[in-house]
PyMOL Python script that loads the backbone (N, CA, C, O; Angstrom):
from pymol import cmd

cmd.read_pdbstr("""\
ATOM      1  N   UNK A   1       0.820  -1.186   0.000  1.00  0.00           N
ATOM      2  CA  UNK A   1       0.000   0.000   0.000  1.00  0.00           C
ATOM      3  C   UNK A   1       0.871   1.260   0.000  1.00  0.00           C
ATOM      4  O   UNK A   1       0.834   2.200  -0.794  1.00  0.00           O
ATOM      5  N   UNK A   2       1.826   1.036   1.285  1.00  0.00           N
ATOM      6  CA  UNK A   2       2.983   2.330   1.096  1.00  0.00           C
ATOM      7  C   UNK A   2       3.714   2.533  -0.499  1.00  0.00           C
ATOM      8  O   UNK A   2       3.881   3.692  -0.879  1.00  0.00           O
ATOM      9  N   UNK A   3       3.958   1.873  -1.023  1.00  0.00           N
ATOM     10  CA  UNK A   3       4.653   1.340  -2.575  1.00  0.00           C
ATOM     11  C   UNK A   3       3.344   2.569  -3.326  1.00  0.00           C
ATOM     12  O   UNK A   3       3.264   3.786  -3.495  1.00  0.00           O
ATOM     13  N   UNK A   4       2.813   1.808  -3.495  1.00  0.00           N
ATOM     14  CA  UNK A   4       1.597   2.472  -4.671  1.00  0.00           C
ATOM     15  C   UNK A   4       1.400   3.861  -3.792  1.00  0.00           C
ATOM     16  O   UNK A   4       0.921   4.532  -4.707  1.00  0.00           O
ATOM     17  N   UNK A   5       1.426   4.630  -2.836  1.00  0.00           N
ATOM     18  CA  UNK A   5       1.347   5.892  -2.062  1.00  0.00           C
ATOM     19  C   UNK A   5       2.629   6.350  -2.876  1.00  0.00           C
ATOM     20  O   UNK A   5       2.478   7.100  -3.841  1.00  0.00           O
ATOM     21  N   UNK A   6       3.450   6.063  -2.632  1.00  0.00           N
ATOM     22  CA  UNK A   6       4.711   6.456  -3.322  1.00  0.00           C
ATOM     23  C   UNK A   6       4.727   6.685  -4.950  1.00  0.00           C
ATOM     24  O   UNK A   6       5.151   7.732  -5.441  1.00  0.00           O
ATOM     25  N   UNK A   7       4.254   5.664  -5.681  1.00  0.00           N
ATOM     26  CA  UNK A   7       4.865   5.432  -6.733  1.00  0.00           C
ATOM     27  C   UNK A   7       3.404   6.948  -7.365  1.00  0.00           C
ATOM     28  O   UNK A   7       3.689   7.980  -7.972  1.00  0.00           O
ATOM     29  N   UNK A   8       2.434   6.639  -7.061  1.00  0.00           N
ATOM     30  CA  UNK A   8       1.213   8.011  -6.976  1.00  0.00           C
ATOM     31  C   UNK A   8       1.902   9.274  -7.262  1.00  0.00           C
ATOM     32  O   UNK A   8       1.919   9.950  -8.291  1.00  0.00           O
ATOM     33  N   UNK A   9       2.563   9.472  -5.932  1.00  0.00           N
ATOM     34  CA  UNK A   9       3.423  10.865  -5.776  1.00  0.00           C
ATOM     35  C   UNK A   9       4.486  10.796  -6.732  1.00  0.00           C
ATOM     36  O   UNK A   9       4.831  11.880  -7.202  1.00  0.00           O
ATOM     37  N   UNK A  10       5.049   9.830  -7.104  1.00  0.00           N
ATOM     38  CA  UNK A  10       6.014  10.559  -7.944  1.00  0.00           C
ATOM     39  C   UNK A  10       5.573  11.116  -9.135  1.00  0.00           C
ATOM     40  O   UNK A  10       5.713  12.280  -9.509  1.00  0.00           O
ATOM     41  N   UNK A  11       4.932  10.032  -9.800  1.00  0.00           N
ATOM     42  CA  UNK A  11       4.105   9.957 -10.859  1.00  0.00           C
ATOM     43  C   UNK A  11       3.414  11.940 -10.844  1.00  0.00           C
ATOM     44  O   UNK A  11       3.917  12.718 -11.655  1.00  0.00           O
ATOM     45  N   UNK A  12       2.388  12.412  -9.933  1.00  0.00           N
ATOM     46  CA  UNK A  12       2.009  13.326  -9.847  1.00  0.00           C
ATOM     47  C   UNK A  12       3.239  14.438  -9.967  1.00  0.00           C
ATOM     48  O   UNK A  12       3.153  15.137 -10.976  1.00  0.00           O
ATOM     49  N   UNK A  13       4.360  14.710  -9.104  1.00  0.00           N
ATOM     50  CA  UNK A  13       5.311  15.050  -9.174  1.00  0.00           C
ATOM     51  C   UNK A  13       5.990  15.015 -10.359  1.00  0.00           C
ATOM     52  O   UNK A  13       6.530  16.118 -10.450  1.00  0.00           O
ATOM     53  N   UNK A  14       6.202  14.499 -11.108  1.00  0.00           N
ATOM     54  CA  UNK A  14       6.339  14.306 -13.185  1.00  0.00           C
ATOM     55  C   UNK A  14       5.850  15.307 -13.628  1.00  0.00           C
ATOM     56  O   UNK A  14       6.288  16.429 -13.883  1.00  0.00           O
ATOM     57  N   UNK A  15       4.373  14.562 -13.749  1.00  0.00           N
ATOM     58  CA  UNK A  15       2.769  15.553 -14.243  1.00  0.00           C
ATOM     59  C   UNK A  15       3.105  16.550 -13.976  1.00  0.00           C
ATOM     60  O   UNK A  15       3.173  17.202 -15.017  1.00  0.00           O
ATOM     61  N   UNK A  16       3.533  17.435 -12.702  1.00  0.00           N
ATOM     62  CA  UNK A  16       3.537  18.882 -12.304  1.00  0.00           C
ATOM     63  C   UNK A  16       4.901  19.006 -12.850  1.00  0.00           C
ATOM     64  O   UNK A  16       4.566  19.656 -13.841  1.00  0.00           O
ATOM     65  N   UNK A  17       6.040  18.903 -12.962  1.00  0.00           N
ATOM     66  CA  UNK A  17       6.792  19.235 -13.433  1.00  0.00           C
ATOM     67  C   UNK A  17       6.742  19.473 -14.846  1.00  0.00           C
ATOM     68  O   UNK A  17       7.046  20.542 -15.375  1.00  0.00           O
ATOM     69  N   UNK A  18       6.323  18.377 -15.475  1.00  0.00           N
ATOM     70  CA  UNK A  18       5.637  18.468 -17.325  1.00  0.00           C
ATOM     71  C   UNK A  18       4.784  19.358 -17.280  1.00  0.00           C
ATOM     72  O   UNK A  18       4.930  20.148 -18.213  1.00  0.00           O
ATOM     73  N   UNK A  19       4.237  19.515 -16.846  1.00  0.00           N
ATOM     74  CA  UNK A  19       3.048  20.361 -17.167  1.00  0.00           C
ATOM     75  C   UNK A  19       3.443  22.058 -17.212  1.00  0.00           C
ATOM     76  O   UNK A  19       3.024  22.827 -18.077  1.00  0.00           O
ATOM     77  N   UNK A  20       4.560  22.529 -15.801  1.00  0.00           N
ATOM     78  CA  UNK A  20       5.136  23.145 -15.792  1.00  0.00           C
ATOM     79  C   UNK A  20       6.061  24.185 -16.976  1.00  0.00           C
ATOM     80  O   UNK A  20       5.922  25.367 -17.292  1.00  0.00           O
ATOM     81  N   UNK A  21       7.052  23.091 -17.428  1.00  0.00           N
ATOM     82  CA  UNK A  21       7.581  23.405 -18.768  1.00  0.00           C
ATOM     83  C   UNK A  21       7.232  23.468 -20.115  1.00  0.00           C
ATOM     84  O   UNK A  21       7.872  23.771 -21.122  1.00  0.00           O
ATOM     85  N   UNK A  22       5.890  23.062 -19.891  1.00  0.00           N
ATOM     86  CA  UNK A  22       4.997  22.699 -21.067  1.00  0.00           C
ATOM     87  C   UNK A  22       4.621  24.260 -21.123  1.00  0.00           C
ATOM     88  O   UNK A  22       4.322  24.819 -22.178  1.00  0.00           O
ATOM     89  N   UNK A  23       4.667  24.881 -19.921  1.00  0.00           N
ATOM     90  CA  UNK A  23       3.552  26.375 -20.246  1.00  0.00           C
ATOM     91  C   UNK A  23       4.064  27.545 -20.252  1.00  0.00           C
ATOM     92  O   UNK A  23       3.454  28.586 -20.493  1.00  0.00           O
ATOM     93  N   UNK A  24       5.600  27.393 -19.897  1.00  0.00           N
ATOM     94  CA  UNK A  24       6.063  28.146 -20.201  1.00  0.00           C
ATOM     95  C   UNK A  24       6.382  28.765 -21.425  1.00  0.00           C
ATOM     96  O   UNK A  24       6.282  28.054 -22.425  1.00  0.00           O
ATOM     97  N   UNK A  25       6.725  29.871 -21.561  1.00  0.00           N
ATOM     98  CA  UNK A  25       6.637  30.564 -22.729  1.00  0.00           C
ATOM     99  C   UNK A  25       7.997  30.782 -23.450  1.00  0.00           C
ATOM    100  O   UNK A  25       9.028  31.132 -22.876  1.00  0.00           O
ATOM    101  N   UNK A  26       7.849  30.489 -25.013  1.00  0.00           N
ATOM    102  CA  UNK A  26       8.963  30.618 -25.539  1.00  0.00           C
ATOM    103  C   UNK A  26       9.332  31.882 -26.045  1.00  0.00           C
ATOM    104  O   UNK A  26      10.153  31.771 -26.956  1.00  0.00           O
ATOM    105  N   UNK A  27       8.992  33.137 -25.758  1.00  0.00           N
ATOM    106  CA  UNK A  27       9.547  34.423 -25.758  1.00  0.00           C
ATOM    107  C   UNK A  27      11.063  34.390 -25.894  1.00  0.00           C
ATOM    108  O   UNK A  27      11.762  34.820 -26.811  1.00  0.00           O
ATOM    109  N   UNK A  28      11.395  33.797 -24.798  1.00  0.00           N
ATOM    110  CA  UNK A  28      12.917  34.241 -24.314  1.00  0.00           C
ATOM    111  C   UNK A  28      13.582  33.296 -25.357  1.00  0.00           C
ATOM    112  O   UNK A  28      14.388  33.686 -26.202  1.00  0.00           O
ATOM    113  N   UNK A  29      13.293  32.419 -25.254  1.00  0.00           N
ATOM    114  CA  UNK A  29      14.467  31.870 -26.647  1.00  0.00           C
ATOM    115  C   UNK A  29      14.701  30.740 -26.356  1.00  0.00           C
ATOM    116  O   UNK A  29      14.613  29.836 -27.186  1.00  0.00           O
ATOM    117  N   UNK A  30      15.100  30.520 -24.943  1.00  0.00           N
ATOM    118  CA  UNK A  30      15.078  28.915 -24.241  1.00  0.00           C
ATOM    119  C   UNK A  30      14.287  27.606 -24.952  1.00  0.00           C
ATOM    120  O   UNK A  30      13.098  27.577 -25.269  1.00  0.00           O
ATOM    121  N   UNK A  31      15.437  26.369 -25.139  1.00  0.00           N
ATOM    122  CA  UNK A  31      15.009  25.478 -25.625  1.00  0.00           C
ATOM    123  C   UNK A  31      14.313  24.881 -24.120  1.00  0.00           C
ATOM    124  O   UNK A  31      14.639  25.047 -22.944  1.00  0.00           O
ATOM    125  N   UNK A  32      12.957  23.943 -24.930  1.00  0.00           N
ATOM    126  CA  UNK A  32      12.142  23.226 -23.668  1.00  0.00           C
ATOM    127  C   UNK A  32      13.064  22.309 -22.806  1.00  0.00           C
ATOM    128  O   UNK A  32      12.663  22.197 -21.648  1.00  0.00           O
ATOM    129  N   UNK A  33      14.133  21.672 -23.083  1.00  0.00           N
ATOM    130  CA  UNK A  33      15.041  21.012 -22.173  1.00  0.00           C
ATOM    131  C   UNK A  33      15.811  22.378 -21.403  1.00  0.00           C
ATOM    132  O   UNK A  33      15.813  21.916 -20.262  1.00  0.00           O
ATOM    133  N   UNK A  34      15.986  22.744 -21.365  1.00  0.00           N
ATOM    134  CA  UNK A  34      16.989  23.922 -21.116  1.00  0.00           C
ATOM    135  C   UNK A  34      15.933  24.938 -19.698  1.00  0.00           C
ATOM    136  O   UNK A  34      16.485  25.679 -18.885  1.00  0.00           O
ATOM    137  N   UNK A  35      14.541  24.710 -19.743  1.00  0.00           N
ATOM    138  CA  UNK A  35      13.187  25.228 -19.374  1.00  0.00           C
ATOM    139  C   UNK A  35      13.114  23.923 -18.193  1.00  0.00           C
ATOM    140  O   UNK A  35      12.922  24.150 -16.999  1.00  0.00           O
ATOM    141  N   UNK A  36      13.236  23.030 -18.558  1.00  0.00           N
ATOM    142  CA  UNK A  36      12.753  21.370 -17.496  1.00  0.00           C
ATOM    143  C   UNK A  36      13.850  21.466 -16.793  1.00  0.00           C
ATOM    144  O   UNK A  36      13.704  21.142 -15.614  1.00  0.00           O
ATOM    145  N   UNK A  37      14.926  21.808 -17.113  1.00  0.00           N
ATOM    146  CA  UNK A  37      16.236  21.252 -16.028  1.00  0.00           C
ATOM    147  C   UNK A  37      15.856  22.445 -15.148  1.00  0.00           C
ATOM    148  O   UNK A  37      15.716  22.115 -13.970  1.00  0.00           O
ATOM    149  N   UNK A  38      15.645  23.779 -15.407  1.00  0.00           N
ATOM    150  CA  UNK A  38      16.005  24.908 -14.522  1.00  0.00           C
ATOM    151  C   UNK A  38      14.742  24.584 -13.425  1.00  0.00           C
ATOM    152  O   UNK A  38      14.878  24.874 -12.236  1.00  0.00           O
ATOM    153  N   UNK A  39      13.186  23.795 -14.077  1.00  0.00           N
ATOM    154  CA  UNK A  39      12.194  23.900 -13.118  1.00  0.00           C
ATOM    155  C   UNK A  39      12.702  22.383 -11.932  1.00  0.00           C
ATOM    156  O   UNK A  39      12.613  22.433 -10.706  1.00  0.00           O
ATOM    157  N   UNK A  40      13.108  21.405 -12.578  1.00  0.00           N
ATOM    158  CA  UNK A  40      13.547  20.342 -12.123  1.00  0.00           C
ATOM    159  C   UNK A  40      14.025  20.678 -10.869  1.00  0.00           C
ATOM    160  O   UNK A  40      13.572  20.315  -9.783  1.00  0.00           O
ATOM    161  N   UNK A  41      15.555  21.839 -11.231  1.00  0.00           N
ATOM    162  CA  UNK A  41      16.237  22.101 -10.545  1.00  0.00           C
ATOM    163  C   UNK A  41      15.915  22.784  -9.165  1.00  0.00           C
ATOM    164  O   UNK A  41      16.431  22.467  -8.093  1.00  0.00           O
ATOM    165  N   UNK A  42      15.061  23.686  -9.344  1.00  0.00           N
ATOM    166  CA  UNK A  42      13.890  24.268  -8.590  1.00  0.00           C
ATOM    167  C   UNK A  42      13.455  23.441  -7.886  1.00  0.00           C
ATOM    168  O   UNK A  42      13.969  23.407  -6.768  1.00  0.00           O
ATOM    169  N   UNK A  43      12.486  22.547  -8.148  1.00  0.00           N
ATOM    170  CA  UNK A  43      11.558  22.244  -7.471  1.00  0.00           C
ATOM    171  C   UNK A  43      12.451  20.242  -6.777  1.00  0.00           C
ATOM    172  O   UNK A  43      11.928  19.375  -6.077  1.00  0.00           O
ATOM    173  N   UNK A  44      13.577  20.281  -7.294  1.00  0.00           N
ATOM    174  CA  UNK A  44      14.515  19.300  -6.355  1.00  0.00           C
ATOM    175  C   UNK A  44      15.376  20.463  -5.096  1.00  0.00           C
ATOM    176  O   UNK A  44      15.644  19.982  -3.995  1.00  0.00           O
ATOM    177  N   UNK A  45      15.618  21.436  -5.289  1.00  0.00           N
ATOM    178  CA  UNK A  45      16.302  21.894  -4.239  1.00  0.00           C
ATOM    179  C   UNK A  45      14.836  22.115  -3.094  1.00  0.00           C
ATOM    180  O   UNK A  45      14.989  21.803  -1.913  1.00  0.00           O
ATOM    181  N   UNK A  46      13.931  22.479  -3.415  1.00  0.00           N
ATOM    182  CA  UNK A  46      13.035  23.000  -2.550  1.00  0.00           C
ATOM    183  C   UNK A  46      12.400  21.531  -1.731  1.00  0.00           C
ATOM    184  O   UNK A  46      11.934  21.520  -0.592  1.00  0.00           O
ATOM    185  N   UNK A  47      12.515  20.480  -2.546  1.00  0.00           N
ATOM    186  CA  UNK A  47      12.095  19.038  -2.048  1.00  0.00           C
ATOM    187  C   UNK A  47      12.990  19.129  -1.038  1.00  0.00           C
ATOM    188  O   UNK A  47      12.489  19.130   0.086  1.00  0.00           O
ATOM    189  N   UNK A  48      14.490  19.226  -1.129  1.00  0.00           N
ATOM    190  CA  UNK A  48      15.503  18.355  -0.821  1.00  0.00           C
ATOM    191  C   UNK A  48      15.631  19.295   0.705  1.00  0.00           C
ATOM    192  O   UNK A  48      15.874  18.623   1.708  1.00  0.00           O
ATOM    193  N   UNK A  49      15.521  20.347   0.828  1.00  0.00           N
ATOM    194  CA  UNK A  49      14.992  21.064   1.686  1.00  0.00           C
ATOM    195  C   UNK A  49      14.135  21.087   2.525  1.00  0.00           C
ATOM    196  O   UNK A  49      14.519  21.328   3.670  1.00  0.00           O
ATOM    197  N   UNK A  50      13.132  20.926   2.369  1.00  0.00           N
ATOM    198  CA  UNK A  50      11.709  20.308   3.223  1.00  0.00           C
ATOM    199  C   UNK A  50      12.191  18.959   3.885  1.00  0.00           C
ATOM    200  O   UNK A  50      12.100  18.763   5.097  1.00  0.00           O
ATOM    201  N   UNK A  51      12.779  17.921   2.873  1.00  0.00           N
ATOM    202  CA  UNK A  51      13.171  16.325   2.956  1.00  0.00           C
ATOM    203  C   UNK A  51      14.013  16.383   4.469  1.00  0.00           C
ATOM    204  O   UNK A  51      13.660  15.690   5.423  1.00  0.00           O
ATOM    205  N   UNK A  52      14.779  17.002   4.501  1.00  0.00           N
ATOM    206  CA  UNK A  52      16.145  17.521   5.136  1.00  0.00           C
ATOM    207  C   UNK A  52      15.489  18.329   6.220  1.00  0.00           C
ATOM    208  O   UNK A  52      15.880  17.652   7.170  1.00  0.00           O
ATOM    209  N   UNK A  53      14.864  19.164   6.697  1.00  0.00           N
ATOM    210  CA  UNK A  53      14.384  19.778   8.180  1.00  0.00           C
ATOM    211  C   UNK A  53      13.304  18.597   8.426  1.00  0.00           C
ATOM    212  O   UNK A  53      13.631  18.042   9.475  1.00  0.00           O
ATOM    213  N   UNK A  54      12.396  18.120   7.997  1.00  0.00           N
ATOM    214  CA  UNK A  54      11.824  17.153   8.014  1.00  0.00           C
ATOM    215  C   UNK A  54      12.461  16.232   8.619  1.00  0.00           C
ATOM    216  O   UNK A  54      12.469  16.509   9.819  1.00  0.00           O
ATOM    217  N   UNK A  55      13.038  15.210   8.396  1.00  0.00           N
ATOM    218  CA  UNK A  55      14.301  14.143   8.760  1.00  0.00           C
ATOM    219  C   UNK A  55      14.888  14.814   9.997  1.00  0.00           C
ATOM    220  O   UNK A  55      14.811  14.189  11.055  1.00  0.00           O
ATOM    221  N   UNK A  56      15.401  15.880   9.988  1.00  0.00           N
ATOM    222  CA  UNK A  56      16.000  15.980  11.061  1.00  0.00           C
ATOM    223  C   UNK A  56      15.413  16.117  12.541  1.00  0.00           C
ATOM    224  O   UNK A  56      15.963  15.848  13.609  1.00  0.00           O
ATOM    225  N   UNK A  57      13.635  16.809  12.188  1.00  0.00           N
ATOM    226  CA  UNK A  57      13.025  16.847  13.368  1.00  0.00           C
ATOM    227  C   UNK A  57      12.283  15.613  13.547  1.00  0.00           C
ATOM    228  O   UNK A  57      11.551  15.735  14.529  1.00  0.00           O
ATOM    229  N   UNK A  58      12.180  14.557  13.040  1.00  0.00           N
ATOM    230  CA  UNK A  58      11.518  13.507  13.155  1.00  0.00           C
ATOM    231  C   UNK A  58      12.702  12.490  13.825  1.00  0.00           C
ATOM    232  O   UNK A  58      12.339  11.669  14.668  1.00  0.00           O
ATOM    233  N   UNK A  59      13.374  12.526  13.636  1.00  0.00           N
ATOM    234  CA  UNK A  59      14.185  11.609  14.156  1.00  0.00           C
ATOM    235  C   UNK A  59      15.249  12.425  15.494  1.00  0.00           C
ATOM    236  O   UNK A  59      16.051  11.732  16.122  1.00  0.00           O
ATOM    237  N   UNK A  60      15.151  13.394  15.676  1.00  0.00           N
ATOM    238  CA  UNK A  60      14.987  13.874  16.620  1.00  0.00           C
ATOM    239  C   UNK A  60      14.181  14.007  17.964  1.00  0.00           C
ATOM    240  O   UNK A  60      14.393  14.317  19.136  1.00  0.00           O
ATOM    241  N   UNK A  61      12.892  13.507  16.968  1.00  0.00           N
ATOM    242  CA  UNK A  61      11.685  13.262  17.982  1.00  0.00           C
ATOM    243  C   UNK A  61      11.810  11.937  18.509  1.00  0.00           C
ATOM    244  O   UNK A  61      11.049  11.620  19.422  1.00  0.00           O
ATOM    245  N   UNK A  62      12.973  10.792  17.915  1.00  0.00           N
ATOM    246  CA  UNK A  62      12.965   9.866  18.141  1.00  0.00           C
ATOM    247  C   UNK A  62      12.490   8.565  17.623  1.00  0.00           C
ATOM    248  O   UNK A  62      12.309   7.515  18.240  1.00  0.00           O
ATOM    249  N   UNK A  63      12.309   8.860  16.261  1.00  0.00           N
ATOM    250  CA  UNK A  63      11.150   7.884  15.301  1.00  0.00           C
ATOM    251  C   UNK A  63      12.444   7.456  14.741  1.00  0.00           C
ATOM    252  O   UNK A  63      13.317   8.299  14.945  1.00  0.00           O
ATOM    253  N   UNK A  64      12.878   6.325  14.046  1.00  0.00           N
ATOM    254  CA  UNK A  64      13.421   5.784  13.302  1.00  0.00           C
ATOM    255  C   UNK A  64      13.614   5.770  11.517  1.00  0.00           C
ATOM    256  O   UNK A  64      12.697   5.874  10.702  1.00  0.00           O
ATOM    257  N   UNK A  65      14.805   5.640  11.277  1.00  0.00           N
ATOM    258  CA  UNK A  65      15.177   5.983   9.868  1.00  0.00           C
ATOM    259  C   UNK A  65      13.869   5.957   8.603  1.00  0.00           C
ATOM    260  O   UNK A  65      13.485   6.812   7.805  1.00  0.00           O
ATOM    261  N   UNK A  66      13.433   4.521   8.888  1.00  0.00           N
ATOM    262  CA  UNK A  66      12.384   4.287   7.916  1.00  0.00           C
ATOM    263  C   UNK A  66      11.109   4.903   7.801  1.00  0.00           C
ATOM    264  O   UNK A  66      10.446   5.155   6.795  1.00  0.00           O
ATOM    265  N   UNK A  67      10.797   5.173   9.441  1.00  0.00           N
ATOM    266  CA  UNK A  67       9.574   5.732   9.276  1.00  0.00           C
ATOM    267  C   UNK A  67       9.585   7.348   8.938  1.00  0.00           C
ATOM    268  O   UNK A  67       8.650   7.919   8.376  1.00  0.00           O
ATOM    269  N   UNK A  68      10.700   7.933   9.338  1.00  0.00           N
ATOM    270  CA  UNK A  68      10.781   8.846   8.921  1.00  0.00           C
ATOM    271  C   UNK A  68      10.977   9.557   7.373  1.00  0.00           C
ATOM    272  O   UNK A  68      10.512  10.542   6.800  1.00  0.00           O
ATOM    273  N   UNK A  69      11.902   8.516   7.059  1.00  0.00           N
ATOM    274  CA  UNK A  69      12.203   8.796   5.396  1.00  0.00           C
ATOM    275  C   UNK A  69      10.829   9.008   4.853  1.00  0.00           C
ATOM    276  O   UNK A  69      10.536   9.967   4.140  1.00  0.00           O
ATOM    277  N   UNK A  70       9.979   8.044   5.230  1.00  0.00           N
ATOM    278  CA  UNK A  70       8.147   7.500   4.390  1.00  0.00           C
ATOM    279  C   UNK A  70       7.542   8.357   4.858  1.00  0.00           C
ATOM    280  O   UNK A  70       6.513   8.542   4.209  1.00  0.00           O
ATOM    281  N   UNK A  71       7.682   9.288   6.033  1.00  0.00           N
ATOM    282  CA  UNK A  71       6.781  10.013   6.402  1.00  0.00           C
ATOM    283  C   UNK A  71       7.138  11.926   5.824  1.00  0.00           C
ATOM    284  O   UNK A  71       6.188  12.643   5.507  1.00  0.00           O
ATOM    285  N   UNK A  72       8.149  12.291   5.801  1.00  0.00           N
ATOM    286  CA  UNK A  72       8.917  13.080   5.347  1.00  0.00           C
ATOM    287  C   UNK A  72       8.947  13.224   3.594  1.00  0.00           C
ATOM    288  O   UNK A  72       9.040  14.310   3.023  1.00  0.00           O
ATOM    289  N   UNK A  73       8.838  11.762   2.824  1.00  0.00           N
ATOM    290  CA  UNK A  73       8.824  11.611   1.446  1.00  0.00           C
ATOM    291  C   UNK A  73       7.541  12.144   1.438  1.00  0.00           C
ATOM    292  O   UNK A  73       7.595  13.346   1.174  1.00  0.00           O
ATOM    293  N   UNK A  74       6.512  11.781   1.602  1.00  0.00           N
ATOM    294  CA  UNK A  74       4.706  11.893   1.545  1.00  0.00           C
ATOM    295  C   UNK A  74       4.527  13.293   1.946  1.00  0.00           C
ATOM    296  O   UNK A  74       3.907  14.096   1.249  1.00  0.00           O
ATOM    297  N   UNK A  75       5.230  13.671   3.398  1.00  0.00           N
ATOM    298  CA  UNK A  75       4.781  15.126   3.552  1.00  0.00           C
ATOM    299  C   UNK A  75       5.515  16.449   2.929  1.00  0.00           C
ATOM    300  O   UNK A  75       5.370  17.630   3.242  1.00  0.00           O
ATOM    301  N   UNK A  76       6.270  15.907   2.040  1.00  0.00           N
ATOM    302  CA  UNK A  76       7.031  16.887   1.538  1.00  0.00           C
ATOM    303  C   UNK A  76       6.389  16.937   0.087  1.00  0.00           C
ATOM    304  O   UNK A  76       5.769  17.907  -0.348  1.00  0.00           O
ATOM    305  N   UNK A  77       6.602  15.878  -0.528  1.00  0.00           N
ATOM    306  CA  UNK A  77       5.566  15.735  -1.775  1.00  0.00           C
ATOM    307  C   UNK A  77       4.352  16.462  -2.043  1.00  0.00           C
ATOM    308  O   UNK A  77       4.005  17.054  -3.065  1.00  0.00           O
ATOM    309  N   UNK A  78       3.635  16.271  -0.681  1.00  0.00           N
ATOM    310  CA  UNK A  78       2.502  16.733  -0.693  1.00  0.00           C
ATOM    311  C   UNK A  78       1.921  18.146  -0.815  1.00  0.00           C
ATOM    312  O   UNK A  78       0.903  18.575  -1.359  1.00  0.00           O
ATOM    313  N   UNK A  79       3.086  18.823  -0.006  1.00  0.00           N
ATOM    314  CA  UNK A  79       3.650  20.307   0.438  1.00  0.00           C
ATOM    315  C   UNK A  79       3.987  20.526  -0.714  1.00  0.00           C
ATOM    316  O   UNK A  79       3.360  21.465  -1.203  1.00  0.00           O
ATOM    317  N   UNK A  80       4.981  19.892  -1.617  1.00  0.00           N
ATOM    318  CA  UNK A  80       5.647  20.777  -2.885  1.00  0.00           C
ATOM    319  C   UNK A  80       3.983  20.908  -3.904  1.00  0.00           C
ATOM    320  O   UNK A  80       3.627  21.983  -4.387  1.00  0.00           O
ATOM    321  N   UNK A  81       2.978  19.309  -4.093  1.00  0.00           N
ATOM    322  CA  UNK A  81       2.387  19.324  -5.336  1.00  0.00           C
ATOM    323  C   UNK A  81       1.395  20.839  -4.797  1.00  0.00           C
ATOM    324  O   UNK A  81       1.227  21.882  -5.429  1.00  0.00           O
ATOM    325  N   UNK A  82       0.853  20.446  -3.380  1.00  0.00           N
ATOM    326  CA  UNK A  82      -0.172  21.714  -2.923  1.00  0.00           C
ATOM    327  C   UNK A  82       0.014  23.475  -3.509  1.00  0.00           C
ATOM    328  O   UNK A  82      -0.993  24.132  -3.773  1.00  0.00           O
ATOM    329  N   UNK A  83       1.375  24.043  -3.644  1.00  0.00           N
ATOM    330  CA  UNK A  83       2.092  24.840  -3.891  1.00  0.00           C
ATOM    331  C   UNK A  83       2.116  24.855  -5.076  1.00  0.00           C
ATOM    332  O   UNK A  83       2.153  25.984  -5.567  1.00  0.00           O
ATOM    333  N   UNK A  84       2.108  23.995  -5.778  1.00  0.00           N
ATOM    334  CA  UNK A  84       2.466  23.941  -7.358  1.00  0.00           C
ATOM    335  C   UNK A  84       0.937  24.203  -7.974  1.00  0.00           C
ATOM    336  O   UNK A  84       0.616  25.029  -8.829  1.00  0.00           O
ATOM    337  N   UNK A  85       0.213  23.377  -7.369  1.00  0.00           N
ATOM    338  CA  UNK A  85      -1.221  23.674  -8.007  1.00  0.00           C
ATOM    339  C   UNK A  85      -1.874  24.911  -7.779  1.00  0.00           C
ATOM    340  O   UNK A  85      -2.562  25.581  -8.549  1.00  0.00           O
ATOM    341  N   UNK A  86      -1.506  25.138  -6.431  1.00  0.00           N
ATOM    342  CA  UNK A  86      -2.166  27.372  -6.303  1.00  0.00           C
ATOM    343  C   UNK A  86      -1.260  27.551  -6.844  1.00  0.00           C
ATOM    344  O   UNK A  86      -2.160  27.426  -7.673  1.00  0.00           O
ATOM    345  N   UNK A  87      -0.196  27.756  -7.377  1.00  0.00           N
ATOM    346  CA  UNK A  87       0.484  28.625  -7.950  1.00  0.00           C
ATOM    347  C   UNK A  87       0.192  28.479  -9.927  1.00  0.00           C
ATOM    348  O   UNK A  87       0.590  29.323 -10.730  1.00  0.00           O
ATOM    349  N   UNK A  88      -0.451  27.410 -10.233  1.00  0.00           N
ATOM    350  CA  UNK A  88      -0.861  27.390 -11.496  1.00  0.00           C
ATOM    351  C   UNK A  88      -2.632  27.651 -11.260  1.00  0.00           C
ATOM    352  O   UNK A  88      -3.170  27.879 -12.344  1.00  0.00           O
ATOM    353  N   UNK A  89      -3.136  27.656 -10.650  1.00  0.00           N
ATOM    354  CA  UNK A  89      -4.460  28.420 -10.515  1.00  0.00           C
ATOM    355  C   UNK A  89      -3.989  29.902 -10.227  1.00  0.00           C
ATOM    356  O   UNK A  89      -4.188  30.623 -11.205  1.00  0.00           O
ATOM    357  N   UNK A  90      -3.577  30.369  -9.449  1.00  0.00           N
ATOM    358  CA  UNK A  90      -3.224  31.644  -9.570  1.00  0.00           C
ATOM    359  C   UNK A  90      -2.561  32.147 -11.113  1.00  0.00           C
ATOM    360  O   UNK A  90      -2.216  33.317 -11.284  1.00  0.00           O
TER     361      UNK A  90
END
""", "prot")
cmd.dss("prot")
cmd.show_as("cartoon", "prot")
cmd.util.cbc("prot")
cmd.orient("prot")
């Protein structure tokens, strides 16, 4: 069940990223690969960030590696797609 929770989020996490570079505008001149790495890049530092204070206060709290990684993966995911979607409705 955790597996398919996961494999969901990434999958969604794709979608928002594609979808992302898909709408951006070719004004500036930028090839669409050149557009995916910079949002990629973006939206992996801001994961890896959340991932990372996350982890550190959870296992701080005393929870263990695994549960934390699974719980930290899901709530960070969740946090980045939430953000991504008001920010393309806006």
């Amino acid at each position: 069940m955790e597996a398919s929770k996961k494999l969901v989020a990434v999958f969604l996490v794709c979608i928002v990223m594609i979808s992302s570079s898909v709408h951006v505008s070719m004004a500036d001149g930028e090839s669409n690969a050149e557009k995916f790495k910079k949002a990629f890049t973006v939206a992996a530092t801001e994961y890896t960030v959340c991932y990372n204070i996350c982890q550190k206060l959870c296992s701080d709290a005393g929870f263990g590696y695994t549960h934390c990684e699974m719980k930290c993966d899901e709530d960070c995911t969740a946090k980045l797609l939430k953000e991504r979607l008001q920010n393309m409705k806006n």
